[in-house]
N, C-alpha and C positions, 0 to 999 in steps of 0.2 A: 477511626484510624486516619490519620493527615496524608493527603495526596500531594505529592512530594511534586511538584511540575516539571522538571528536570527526570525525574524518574518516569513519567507517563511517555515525554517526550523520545526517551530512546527505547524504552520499551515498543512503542509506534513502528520506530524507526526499524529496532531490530526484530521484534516481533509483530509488527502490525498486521501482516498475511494472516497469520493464523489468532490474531483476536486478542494478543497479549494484553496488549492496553487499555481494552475496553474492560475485562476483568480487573486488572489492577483498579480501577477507576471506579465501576459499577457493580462488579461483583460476579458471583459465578451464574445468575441469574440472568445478566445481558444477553435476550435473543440476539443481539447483533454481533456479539462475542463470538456465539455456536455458527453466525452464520457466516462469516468471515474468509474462515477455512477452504469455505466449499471450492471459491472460485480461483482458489490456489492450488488446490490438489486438482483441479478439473486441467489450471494450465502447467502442471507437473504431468498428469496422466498425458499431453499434448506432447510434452518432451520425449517420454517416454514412446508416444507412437511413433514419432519423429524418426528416433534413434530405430526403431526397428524396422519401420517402413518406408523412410526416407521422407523428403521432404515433399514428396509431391500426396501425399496421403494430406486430403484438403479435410477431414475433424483434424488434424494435429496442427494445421495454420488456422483451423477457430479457434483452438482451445490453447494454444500457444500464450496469446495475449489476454487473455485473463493472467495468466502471471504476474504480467509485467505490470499490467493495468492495479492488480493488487500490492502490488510493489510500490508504485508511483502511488497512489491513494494515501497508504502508511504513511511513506514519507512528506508528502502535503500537511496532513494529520499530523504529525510531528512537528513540522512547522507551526501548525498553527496555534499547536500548545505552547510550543515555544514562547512564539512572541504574545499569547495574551497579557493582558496586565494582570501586575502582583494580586490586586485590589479583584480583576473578575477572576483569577482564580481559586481564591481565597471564597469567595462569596460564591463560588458554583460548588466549588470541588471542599474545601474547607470552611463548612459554616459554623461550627462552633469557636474560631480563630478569629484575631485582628483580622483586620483588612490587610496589614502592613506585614502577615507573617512571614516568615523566614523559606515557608515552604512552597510559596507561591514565587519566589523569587526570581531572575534571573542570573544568570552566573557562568561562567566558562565554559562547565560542561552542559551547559544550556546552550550556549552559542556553537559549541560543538557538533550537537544536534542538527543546527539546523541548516550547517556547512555540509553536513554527513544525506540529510534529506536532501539540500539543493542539489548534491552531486551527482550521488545514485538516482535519487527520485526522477531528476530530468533527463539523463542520461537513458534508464530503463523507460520512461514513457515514449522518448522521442524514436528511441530504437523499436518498440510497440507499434506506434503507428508506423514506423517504416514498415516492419515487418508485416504487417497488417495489410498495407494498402501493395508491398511488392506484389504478394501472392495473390490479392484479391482480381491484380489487374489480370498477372498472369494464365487467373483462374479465365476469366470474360477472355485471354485471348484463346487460349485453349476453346471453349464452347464454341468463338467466331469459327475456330478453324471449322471444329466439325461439324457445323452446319454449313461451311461453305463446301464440303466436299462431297 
């Protein structure tokens, strides 16, 4: 079956949390397919503690950034199919093909991709470590207090 590179790439994009891509790619076999998921539904279950215990419930600011972190990754990953060359993906992904096939190609909705990964992908990482390091501080100021009292 021909790996379409254009197709890996937004499947990344839009599926890459939950392992889309790496099946498309690899097949239903890929341990890293099944394991993908995890650290997605672990920062979904972080939302969900969030929303019922507020934000000061510190598992739901661990588990929050797995989300985003798996969000940012996908979209990396999608980039970086994006830009391989015709020729190495062809030769990785499509071995019994030219070098030169059609399916390794670049094309519009390839550059689409990888407008769609830069926006969300940095945007969800940079908001991650915000989130990440607000609560963390917050956390050590809290501790300061109650040891100093």
């Amino acid at each position: 079956m021909t790996k379409n590179k254009t197709a890996a790439a937004w499947l990344s994009f839009l599926g890459g949390p939950i392992g889309l891509h790496r099946f498309y790619l690899y097949g239903p076999k890929d341990w890293v397919g099944w394991i993908l998921p995890i650290p997605t539904l672990l920062g979904i279950y972080g939302l969900q503690r969030a929303r019922e215990h507020g934000m000061d419930d510190a598992l739901s600011w661990l588990l929050i950034p797995l989300l985003g972190f798996s969000i940012s990754a996908s979209a990396l990953v999608a980039i970086v199919y994006a830009l391989t060359a015709t020729e190495n993906w062809n030769i990785k992904f499509n071995p019994t093909k030219s070098d030169d096939d059609r399916s390794g190609q670049t094309g519009w909705l390839t550059v689409g991709a990888i407008i769609c990964s830069l926006l969300v992908g940095t945007t969800v990482l940079m908001s991650s470590i915000a989130f990440s390091f607000q609560h963390y501080f917050e956390y050590q100021i809290d501790q300061a207090r109650k040891l100093s009292q």
